[in-house]
C-alpha positions as CSV (number, residue, x, y, z in Angstrom):
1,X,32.4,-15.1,-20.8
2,X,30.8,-18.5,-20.4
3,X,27.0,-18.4,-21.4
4,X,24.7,-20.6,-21.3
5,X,21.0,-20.1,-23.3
6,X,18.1,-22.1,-22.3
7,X,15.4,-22.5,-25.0
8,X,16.8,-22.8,-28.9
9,X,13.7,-21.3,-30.8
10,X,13.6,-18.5,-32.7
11,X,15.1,-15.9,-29.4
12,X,17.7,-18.3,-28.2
13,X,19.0,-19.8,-31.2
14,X,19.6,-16.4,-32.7
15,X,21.0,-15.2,-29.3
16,X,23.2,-18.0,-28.0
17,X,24.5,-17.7,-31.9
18,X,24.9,-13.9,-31.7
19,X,26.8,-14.1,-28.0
20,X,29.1,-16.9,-29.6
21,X,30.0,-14.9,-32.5
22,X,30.9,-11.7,-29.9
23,X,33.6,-14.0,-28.8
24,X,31.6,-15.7,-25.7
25,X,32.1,-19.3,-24.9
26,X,27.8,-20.6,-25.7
27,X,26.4,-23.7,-25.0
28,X,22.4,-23.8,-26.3
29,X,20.1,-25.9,-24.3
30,X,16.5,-27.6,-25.5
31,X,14.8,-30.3,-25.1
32,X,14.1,-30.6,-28.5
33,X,16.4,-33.2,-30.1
34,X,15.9,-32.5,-33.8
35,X,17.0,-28.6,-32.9
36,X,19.5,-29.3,-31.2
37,X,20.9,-31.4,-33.8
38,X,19.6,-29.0,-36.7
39,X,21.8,-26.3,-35.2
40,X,24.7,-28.1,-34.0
41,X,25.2,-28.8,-37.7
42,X,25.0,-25.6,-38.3
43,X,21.3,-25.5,-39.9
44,X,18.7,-23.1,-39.0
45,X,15.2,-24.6,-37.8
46,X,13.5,-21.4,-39.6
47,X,14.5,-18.7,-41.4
48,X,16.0,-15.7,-40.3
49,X,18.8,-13.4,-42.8
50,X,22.2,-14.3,-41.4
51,X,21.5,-16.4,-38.3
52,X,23.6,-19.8,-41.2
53,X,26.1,-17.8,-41.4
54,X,27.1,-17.0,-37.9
55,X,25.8,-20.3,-36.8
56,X,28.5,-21.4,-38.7
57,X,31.1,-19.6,-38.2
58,X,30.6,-19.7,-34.6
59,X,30.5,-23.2,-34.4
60,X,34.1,-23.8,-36.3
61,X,35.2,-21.6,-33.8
62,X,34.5,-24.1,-31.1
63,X,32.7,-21.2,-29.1
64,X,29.3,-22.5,-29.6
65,X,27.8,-25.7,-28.8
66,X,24.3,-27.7,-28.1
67,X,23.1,-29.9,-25.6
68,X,19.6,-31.6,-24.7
69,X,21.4,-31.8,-20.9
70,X,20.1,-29.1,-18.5
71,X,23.7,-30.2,-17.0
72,X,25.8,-28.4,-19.4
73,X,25.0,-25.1,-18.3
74,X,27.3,-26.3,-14.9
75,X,30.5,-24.2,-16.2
76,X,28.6,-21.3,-17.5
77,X,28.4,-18.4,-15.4
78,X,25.8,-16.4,-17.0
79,X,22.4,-18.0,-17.8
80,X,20.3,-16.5,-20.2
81,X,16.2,-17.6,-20.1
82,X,15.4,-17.9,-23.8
83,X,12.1,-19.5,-23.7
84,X,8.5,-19.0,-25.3
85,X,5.3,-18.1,-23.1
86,X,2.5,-18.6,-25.3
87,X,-1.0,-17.5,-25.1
88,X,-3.0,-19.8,-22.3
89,X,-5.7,-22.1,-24.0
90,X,-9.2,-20.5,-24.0
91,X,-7.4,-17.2,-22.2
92,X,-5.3,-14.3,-23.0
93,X,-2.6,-14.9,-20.1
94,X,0.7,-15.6,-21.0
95,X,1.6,-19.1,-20.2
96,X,4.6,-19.4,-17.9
97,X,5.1,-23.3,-18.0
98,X,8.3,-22.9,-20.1
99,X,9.7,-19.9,-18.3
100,X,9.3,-22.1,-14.5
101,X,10.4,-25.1,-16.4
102,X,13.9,-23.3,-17.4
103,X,14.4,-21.7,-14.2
104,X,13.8,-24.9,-12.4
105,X,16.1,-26.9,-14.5
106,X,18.7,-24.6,-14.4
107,X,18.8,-24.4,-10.6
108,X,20.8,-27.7,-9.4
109,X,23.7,-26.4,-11.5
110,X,23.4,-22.6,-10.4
111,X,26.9,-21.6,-8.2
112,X,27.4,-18.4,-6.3
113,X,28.4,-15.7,-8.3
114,X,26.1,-16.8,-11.4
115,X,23.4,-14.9,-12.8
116,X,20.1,-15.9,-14.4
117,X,19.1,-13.2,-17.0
118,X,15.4,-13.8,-18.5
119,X,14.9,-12.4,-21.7
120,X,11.5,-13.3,-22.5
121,X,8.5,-11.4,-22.6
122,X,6.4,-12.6,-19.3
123,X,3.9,-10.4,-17.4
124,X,5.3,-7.6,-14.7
125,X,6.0,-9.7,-11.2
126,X,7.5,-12.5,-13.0
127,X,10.8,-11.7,-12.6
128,X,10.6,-10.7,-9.3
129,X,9.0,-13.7,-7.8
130,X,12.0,-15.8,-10.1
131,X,14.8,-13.5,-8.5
132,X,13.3,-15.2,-4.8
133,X,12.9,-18.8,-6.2
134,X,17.0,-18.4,-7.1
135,X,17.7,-16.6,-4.3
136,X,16.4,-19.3,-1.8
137,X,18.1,-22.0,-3.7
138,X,21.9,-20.4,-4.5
139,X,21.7,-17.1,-2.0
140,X,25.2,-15.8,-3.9
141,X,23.8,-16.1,-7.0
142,X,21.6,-13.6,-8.9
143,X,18.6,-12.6,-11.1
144,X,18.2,-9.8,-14.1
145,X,15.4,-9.2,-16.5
146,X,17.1,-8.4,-20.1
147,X,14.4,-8.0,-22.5
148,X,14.7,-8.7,-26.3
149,X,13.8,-6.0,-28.9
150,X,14.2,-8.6,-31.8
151,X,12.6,-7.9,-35.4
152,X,12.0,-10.7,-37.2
153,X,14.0,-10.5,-40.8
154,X,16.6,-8.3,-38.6
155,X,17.5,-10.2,-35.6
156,X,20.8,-11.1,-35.9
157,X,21.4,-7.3,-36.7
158,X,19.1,-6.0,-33.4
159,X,21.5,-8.7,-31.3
160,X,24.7,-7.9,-31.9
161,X,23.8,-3.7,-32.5
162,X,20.7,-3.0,-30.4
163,X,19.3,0.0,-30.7
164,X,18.9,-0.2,-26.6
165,X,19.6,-2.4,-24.1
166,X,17.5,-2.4,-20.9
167,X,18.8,-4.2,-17.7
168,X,16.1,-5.1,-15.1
169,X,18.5,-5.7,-11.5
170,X,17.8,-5.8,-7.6
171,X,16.7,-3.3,-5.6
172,X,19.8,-4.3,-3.1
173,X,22.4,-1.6,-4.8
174,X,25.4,-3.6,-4.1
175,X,23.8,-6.9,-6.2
176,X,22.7,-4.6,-8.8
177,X,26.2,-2.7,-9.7
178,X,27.0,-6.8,-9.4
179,X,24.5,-7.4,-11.8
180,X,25.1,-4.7,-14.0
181,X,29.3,-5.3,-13.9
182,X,28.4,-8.8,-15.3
183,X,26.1,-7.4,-18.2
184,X,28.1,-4.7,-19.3
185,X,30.7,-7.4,-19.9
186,X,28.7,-9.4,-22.3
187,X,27.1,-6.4,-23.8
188,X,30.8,-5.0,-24.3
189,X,30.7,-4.4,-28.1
190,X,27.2,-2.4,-27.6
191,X,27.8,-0.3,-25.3
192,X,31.9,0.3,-26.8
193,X,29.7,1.4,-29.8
194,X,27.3,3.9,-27.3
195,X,24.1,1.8,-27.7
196,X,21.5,3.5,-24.9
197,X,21.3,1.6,-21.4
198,X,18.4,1.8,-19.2
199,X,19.5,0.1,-15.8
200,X,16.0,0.2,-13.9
201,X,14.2,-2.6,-11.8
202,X,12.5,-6.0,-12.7
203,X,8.9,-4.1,-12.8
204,X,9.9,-1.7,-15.5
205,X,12.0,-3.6,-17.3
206,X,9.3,-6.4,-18.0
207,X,7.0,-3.6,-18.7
208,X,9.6,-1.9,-21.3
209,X,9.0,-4.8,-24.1
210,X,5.0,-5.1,-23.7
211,X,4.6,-1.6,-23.7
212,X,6.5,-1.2,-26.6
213,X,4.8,-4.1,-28.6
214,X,1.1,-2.5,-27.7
215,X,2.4,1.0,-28.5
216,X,3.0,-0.3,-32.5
217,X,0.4,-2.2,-32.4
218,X,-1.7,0.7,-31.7
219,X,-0.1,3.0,-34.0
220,X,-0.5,0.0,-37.0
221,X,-4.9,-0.4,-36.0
222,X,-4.9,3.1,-36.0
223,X,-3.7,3.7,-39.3
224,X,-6.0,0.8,-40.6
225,X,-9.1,2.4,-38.6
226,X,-8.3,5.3,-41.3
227,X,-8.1,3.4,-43.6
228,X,-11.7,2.1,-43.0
229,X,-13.0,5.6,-43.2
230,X,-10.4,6.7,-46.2
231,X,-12.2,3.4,-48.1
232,X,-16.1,5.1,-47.8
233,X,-14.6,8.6,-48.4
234,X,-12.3,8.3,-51.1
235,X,-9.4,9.3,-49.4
236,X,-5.9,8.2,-49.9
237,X,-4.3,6.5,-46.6
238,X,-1.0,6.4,-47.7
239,X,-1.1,9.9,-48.7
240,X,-2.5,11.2,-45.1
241,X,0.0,8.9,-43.4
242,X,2.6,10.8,-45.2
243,X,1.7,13.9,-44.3
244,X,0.9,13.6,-40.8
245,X,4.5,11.3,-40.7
246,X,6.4,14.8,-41.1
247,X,5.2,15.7,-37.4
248,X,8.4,14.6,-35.6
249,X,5.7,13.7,-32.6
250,X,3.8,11.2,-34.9
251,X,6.4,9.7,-37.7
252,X,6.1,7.7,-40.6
253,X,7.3,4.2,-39.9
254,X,4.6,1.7,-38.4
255,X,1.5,4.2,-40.5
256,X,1.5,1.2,-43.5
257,X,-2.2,0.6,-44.2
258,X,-2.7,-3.5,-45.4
259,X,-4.1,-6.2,-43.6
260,X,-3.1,-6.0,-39.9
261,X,-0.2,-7.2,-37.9
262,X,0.6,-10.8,-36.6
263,X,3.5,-12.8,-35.6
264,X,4.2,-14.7,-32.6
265,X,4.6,-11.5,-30.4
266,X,2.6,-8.2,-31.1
267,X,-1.2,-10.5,-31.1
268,X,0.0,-12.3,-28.1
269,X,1.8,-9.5,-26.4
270,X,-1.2,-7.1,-25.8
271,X,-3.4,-10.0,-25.1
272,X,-1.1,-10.6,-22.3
273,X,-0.5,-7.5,-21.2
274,X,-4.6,-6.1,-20.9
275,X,-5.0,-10.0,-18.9
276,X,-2.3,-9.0,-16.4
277,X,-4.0,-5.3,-16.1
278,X,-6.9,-7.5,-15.3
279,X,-5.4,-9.0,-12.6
280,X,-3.6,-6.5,-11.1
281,X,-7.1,-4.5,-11.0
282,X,-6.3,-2.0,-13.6
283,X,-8.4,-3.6,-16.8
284,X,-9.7,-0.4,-17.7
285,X,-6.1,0.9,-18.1
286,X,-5.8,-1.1,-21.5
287,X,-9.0,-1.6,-22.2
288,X,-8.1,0.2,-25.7
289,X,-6.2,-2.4,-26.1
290,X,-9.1,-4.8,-27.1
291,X,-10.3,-2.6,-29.8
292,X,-6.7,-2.6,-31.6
293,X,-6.7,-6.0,-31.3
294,X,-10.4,-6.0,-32.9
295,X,-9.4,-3.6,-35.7
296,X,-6.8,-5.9,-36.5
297,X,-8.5,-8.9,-36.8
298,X,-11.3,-6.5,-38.6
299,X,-8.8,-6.3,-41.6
300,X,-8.2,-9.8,-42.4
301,X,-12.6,-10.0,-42.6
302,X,-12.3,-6.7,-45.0
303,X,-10.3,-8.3,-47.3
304,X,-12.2,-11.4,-47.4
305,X,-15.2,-9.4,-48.2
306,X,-13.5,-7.9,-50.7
307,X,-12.4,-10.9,-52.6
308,X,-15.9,-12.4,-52.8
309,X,-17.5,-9.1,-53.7
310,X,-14.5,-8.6,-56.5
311,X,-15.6,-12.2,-57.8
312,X,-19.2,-11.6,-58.5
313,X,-20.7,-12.3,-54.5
314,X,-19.5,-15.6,-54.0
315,X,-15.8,-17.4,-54.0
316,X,-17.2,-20.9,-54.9
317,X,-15.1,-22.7,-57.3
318,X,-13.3,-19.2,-58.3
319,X,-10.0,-19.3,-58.3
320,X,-7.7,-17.5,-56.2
321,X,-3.6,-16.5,-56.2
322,X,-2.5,-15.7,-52.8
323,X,1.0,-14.0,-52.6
324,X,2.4,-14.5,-49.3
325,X,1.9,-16.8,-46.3
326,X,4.6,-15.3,-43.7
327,X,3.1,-13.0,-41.5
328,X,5.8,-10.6,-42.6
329,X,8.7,-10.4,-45.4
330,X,12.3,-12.2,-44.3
331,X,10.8,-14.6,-42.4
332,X,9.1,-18.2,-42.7
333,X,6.9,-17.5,-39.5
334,X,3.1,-17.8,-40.3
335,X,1.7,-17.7,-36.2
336,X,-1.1,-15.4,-36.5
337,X,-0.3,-14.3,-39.8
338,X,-3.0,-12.9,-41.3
339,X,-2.1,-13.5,-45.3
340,X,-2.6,-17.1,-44.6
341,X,-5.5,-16.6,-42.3
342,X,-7.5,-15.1,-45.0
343,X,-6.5,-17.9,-47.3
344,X,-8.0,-20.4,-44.9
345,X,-11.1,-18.5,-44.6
346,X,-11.4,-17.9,-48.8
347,X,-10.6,-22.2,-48.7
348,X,-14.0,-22.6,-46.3
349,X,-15.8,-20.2,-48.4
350,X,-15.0,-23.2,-51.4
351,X,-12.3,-20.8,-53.6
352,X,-9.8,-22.3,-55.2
353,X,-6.8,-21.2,-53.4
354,X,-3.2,-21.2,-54.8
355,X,-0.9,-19.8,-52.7
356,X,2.8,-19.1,-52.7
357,X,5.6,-18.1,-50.6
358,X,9.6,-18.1,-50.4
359,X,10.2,-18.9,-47.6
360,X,6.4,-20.2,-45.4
361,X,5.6,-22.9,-47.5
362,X,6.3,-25.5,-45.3
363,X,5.4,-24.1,-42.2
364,X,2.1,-23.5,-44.2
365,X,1.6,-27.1,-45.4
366,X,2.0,-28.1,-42.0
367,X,-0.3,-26.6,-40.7
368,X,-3.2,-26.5,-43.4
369,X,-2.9,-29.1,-46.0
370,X,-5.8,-28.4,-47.5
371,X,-4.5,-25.3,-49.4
372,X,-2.7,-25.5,-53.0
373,X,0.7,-24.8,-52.5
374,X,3.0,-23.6,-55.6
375,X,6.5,-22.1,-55.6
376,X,6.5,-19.7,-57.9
377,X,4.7,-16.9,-58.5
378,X,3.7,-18.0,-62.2
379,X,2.0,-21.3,-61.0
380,X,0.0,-19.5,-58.5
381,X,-1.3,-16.5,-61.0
382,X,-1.6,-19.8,-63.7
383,X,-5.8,-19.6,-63.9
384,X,-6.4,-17.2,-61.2
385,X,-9.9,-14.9,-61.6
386,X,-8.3,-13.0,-58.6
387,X,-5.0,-12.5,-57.1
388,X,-4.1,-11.3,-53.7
389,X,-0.9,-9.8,-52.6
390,X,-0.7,-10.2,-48.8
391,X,2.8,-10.4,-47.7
392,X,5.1,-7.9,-49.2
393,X,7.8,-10.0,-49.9
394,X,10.9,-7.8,-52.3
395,X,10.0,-10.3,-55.1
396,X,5.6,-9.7,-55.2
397,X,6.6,-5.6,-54.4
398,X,8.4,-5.6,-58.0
399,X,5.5,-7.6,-59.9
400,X,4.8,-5.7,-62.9
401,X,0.9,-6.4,-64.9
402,X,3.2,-8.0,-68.0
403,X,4.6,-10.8,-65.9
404,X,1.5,-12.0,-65.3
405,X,-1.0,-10.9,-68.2
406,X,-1.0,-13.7,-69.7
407,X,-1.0,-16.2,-66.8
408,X,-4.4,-14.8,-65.4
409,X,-8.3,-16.3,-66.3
410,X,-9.0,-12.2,-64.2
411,X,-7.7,-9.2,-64.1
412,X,-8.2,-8.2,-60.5
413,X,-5.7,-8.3,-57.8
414,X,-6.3,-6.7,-54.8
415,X,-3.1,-5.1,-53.2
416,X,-3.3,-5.7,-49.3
417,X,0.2,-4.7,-48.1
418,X,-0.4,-1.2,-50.7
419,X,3.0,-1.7,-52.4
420,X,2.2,-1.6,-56.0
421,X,1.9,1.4,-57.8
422,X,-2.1,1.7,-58.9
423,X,-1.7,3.7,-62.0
424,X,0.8,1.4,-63.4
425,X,-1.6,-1.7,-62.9
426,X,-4.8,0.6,-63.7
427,X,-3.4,1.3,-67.1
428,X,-3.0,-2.2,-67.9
429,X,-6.2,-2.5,-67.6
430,X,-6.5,-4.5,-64.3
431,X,-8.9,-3.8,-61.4
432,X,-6.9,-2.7,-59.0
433,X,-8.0,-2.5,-55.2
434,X,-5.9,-1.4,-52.0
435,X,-6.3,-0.7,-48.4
436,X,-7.8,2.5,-48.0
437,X,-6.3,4.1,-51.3
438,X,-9.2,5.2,-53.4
C-alpha cells in the first residue's frame, strides 16, 4: 500500500521504517530538516536496536523515502498521525498542537477513499472531534484511531509482531468494515501470524493505550510502596515480589523494585489521563493516579537520601559514579529519567558527579552540562567514595567487586535497579545497599 507517516520521532521513524520493510510504499514527513536528512541517509536520530538496519534496508529498496513537504503525502492512501503530544506548560493536559498541526496539514492533499489513522496517545474525544474536521473537508475519506503499544529497546520487534493490534473506526458500520478492510491490509503479516484484533470505537480505542500505561505504572509504585515498608522491616522486595508473581492474577513482570519509572510516556501518560478525568467530571476516578505518580517521584528523593547519608550526611565535594543516564536499558532516551534526575539533584547538593552511559551521553550533555561525563565505566568508578547503579544497562548488571576494587577511593555502591547479587558484593567487603532488600 501507499503510506504516508506524519511526524519522524521516535513512533514514526520506527513505524514508517517498519511499514516500508513489510513491503509498503513509505514516505516519512517532518518538519524537521536535520531528521529528515539523518534518516533519509539511513541514520537513526536516537537509538533504538534494529530501527539502522531496516532503515537501511528499506531505503535501498526504494520503498521508503522522506520529505519536509506536507505535499508528498498526495499519492499515499493511507495516512498515519505519528506525532508527539507533550505535557502542557505548568499543567498536566496533553498538548494537542502537533496532533491539529498534522491533521491540518495533511488535509489539502486528503482524496476520497483515504484514511487518516492517528496513532498517538491523545486524550478520549480526540479522535472523534478529528474524524468531523476530515469529514467536513474530504466527506469520502475517513478517520481510525490505531494506537501504538511500542517498548522502547523493542520497538521495531512490537511493530512488525504486535502482541495486539486495536483499531478505533466509525460508528457508521458500512465506513467501519471500510476502515477495517484498509487496515487489515497493512496489518497483513500480523494478523496472517494470528496477532489479537480489537475493532471497537474511537472512545475505547484512545482509552486502550492510557489505561494500559497507568495500569503498569501502578503495578511498578506499588511494588516500590513495598519496598518503602520492606526497607524499615527488613524484608526482602524481590523475594515477596516473587512469591506473590506465581498468582497467575498478579504476575511477575513490572514487580522490579529500583528507582521508579520515566520515559516520555508512562509520567506523561497518567498525568494526562487523571487531567482529562478532570475535565470530563470524573477526577476522583483516577485520583489514585496522583499518588503513583507521587510514589514514583518519592524514589528518586530515597535514593538521594541515601547517597548523602552513605557519605557521612553531606555530598559536598564527595565523589560520586553514577551508572546509567537512560531512563531505561536499549535506549538513549533520558525524558523523565530518573537515574539522571538524581544525578542532577546529587550535582546541586555540591557532589562530584561522574556519570556514564552507552548510549545517553549526549542526550545528557545536552541537556545538563554541568555533569562530568565519562565513557567508560572505569573512568567513572576512577576516585569514586560512592557509586550508584541506576540504569540497568547488560554491561553495569554483570559488574563484578574485582573490576572495580581498585578504581574506588569507597567501597559503597548502592544498587537502585536491584540487579547485583548482594552476597557476592558483601563478601568483598563493599557496603552494599538496594531498594527494599535488606
Amino acid at each position: 500500500m501507499k503510506v504516508s507517516v506524519i511526524g519522524c520521532g521516535y513512533l514514526g521513524a520506527v513505524h514508517a521504517a517498519a511499514m516500508a520493510e513489510l513491503g509498503h510504499e513509505v514516505v516519512g514527513i517532518d518538519v524537521d530538516q536535520r531528521k529528515i536528512d539523518a534518516l533519509a541517509a539511513g541514520k537513526a536520530p536516537f537509538f533504538e536496536p534494529g530501527l539502522p538496519e531496516i532503515l537501511t534496508s528499506a531505503s535501498a529498496s526504494g520503498r521508503l523515502t522522506f520529505s519536509t513537504d506536507p505535499a508528498a503525502a498526495a499519492d499515499a492512501t493511507v495516512h498515519f498521525i505519528a506525532v508527539g503530544t507533550p505535557q502542557k506548560p505548568g499543567s498536566y493536559s496533553a498538548d494537542m498542537t502537533y496532533v491539529d498541526a498534522a491533521v491540518d496539514g495533511l488535509l489539502p492533499y486528503l482524496k476520497d477513499g483515504d484514511l487518516v489513522v492517528g496513532k498517538s496517545t491523545v486524550p478520549v474525544g480526540t479522535a472523534a472531534r478529528l474524524a468531523e474536521k476530515v469529514k467536513s473537508a474530504v466527506p469520502g475519506a475517513d478517520l481510525a484511531w490505531n494506537p501504538e503499544f511500542l517498548r522502547e529497546g523493542f520497538a521495531v520487534k512490537d511493530t512488525i509482531s504486535p502482541d495486539r493490534l486495536v483499531y478505533g473506526v466509525s460508528s457508521d458500520p458500512a465506513i467501519a468494515a471500510a476502515s477495517q478492510a484498509v487496515l487489515d491490509e497493512v496489518y497483513a503479516k500480523a494478523l496472517s501470524e494470528d496477532t489479537p484484533l480489537v475493532v471497537t470505537d474511537y472512545a475505547t480505542a484512545e482509552l486502550v493505550k492510557v489505561s494500559a500505561n497507568a495500569f503498569l505504572a501502578t503495578k511498578i509504585s506499588f511494588i516500590n510502596a513495598i519496598a518503602e515498608i520492606a526497607d524499615v522491616t527488613g524484608a526482602n522486595v524481590t523475594e515477596l515480589a516473587d512469591a506473590i508473581g506465581f498468582d497467575a492474577r498478579i504476575g511477575r513482570r513490572f514487580l522490579n523494585a529500583g528507582i521508579g519509572f520515566g520515559g516520555g510516556c508512562l509520567p506523561k501518560d497518567i498525568r494526562a489521563f487523571g487531567a482529562r478525568a478532570e475535565e470530563l467530571g470524573r477526577g476522583e476516578s483516577l485520583a489514585f493516579l496522583k499518588e503513583v505518580d507521587s510514589i514514583n517521584l518519592r524514589r528518586r528523593q530515597h535514593v538521594v537520601d541515601l547517597t548523602v547519608d552513605l557519605l557521612g550526611g553531606q555530598a559536598y565535594n564527595k565523589r560520586v559514579a553514577v551508572l546509567g543516564l537512560a531512563f531505561k536499558p536499549d535506549s538513549d532516551d533520558i525524558r523523565d529519567s530518573p537515574a539522571l534526575d538524581i544525578a542532577v539533584q546529587l550535582n546541586g547538593l555540591g557532589a562530584l558527579v561522574t556519570a556514564t552511559d552507552p548510549e545517553a551521553i549526549g542526550n545528557a550533555q545536552a541537556k545538563h552540562p554541568q555533569l562530568h561525563f565519562v565513557e567508560s565505566i572505569a573512568e567513572a568508578v576512577q576516585g569514586a567514595d560512592i557509586v550508584l547503579l541506576l540504569t540497568e544497562w547488560k554491561q553495569y548488571r554483570g559488574i563484578l567487586p574485582a573490576d572495580i576494587d581498585g578504581l574506588v577511593a569507597g567501597k559503597t555502591i548502592v544498587d537502585g535497579r536491584n540487579v547485583l547479587d548482594s552476597a557476592t558484593w558483601r563478601e568483598a567487603g563493599w557496603n552494599y545497599r538496594a531498594m527494599g532488600r535488606p
